[in-house]
N, C-alpha and C positions, 0 to 999 in steps of 0.2 A: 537800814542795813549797814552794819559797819564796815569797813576795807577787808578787814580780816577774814568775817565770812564771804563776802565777795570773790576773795580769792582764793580761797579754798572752792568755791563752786568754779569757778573756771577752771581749776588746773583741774578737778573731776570732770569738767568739758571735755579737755584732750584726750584725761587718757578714756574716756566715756568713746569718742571719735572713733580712738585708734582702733581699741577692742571690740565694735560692735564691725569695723569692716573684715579683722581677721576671724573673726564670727560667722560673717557672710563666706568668707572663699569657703569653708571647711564645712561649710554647710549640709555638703553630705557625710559627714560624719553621727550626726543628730544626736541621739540619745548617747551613745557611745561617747563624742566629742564634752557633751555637757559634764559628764561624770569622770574624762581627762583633764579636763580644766578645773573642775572643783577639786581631784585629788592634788594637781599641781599646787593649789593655792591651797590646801588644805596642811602640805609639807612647809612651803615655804614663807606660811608664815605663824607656823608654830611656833618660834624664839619671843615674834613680839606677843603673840599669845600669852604667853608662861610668864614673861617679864609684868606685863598688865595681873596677872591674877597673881603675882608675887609682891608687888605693891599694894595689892586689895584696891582696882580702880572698879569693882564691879560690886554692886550689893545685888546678895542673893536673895529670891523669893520662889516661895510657887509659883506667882504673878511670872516672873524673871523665866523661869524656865516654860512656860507654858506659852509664852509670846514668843522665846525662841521658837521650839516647835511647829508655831503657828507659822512663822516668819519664816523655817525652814521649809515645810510645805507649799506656800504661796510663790517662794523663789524656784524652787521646783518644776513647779507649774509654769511659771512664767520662763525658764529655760527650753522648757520643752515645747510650751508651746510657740515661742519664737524662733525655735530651729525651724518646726515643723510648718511654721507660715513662712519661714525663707526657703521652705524646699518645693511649697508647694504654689507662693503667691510670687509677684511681683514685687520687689524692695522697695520701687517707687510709690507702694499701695498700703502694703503691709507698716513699713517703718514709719509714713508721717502719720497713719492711723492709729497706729499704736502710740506714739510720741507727743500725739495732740491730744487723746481723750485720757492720757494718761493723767499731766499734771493738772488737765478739767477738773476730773474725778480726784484726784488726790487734793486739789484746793478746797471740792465743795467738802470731805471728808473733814479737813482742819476746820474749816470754818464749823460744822456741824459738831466734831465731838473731839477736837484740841483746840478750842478757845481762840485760833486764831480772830483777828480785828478785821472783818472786807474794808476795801475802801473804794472810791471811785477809782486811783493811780491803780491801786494791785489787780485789779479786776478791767481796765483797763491794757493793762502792761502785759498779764496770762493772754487775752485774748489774740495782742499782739505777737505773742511769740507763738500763740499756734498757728495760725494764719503764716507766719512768716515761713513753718515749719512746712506749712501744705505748699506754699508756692515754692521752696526751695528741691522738695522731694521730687512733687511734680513737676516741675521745669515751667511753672507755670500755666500750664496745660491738664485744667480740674476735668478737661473731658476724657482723659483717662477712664472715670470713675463709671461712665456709660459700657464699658466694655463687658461683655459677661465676666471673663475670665478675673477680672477687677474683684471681682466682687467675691471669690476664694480668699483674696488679699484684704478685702474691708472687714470678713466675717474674723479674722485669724488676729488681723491688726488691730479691733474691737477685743478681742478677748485678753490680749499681752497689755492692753491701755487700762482694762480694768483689774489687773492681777498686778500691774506697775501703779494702779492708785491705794489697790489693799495692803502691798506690801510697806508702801510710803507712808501709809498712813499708823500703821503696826511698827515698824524701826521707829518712827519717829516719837512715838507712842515709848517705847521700850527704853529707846535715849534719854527723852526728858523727865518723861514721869518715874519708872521702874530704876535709873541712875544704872544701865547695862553700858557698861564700854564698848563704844561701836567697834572698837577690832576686837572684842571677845563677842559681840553680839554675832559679828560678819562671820568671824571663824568657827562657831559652834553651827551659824545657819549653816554654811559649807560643809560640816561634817556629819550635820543630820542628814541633810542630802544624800553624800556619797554611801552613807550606811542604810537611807532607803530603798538606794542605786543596787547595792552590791548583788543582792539576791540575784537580781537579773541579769547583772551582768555575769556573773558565776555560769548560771545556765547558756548562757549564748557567749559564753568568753569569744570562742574563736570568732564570730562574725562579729565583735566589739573590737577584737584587734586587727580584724581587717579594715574595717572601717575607721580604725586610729593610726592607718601604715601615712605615713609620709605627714601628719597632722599633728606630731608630738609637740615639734616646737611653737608654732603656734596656741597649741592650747595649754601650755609655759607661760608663751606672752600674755595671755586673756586669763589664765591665771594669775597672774600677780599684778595687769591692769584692771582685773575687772571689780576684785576687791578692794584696791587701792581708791580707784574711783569711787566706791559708794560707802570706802569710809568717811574716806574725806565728807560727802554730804552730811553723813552722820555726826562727825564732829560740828560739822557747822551748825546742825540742829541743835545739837549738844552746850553751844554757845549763844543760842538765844534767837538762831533763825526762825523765820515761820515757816512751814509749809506751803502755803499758801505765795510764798515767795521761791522758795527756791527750788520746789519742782519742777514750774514751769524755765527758772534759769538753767536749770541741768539742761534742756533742751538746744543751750547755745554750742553742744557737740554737732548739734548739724552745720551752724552757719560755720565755727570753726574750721570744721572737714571741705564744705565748698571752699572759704577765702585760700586753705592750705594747697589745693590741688590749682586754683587759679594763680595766684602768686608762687610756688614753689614750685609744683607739677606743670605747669603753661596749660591747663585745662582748659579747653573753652566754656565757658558760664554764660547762660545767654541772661536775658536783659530781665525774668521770670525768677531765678534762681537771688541776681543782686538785686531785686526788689526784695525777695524775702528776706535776706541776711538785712537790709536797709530796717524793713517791720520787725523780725530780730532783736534789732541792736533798740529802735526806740521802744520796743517792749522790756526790755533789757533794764534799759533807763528808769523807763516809770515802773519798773519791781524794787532796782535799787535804792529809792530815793527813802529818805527817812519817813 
């Protein structure tokens, strides 16, 4: 993997971090909130939209527009269904189950129908970072997962991990093989969305803008992080990343968010959490390596 993609998938780390916790407070905005945040990023970043299809960085197909669509619908899904397992599960259940079976499912995709190469390191290095992902979530403490109530959050966090390896598997699909501009791909998915959205929200406006009173700016911020982040993966795809590599790297938004709250926030971390970022970081290693 070369430095270049390397860090482009980090800095989609942060802002992946930042925007998944203002995701969480506003949580009870749900459906309402999702279709705030795709109109925000939907406006702002129309310029480099237009600038991209004004240069011709996109070749057009049937292919081209029917994996949008596809790619709009699955992100969709996976919005809504992760509001609705943060309303109704635990974060500590929902997010690393969702974030582990994710880049599982989206490796064994590449390997089975984009060509990616397994190896011992890469298949070594994913299992690394999901493992690091359950002990960081959990606190180290997997007897969580005995609780009934757990298990609202495993069924919801199983579903967002498998809608996060269709959609990865499909952009990634779209970028290399179709030649779609990941900010024309991101910004058409966003706009299928919001125009799937609208009917419903038309009919139930007022209780859409009650549940978006005090939530605007935040879903500003998560608009312009949330696409920013899963361009960036896209371009990194775009330059010759595998899948199979840098799904489960995206995952390094969790360790980032602990070490940031422990070093800048004076969080306490118990000894559960900096084992995980520790299995993290050497899964981290053996995905980066050539």
């Amino acid at each position: 993997m070369s430095a270049q993609v390397f860090a482009l998938i980090f800095l989609s780390a942060v802002f992946h971090a930042t925007w998944n916790l203002l995701a969480k407070r506003a949580s009870s905005g749900g459906a309402a909130f999702v279709l705030g945040y795709r109109v925000c990023s939907t406006l702002l970043l129309a310029p480099w939209v237009v600038y991209e299809l004004w240069v011709g960085a996109t070749v057009w197909s049937v292919a081209a527009v029917g994996f949008i669509v596809l790619s709009a619908v699955i992100h969709l899904g996976y919005g809504l269904c992760l509001q609705r397992g943060y309303q109704v599960g635990d974060l500590s259940v929902v997010y690393p189950i969702a974030r582990g079976t994710g880049p599982l499912l989206a490796s064994a995709g590449a390997y089975l129908w984009l060509g990616d190469t397994p190896s011992v390191g890469k298949v070594a290095g994913m299992f690394c970072v999901v493992g690091g992902v359950l002990l960081i979530a959990t606190q180290g403490n997997l007897s969580i997962f005995k609780q009934p109530r757990a298990w609202t959050g495993v069924r919801w966090g199983l579903l967002v991990g498998v809608l996060i390896a269709c959609y990865t598997v499909a952009d990634a699909y779209s970028v290399k093989n179709l030649r779609i501009s990941p900010v024309v791909l991101d910004w058409c998915t966003g706009l299928t969305i919001t125009m799937m959205m609208a009917p419903d929200a038309w009919v139930r406006r007022r209780l859409y803008w009650e549940r978006m009173r005090g939530k605007w700016l935040p879903a500003l911020i998560v608009g312009l992080l949330s696409p920013l982040a899963y361009i960036l993966v896209l371009y990194a795809l775009r330059q010759g990343g595998e899948v199979s590599q840098i799904a489960p790297l995206r995952e390094m938004s969790l360790m980032i968010g602990t070490l940031a709250g422990f070093l800048i926030l004076k969080e306490k971390v118990g000894p559960g959490r900096l084992l995980g970022c520790a299995v993290i970081i050497a899964g981290v290693v053996l995905l980066a390596r050539p």
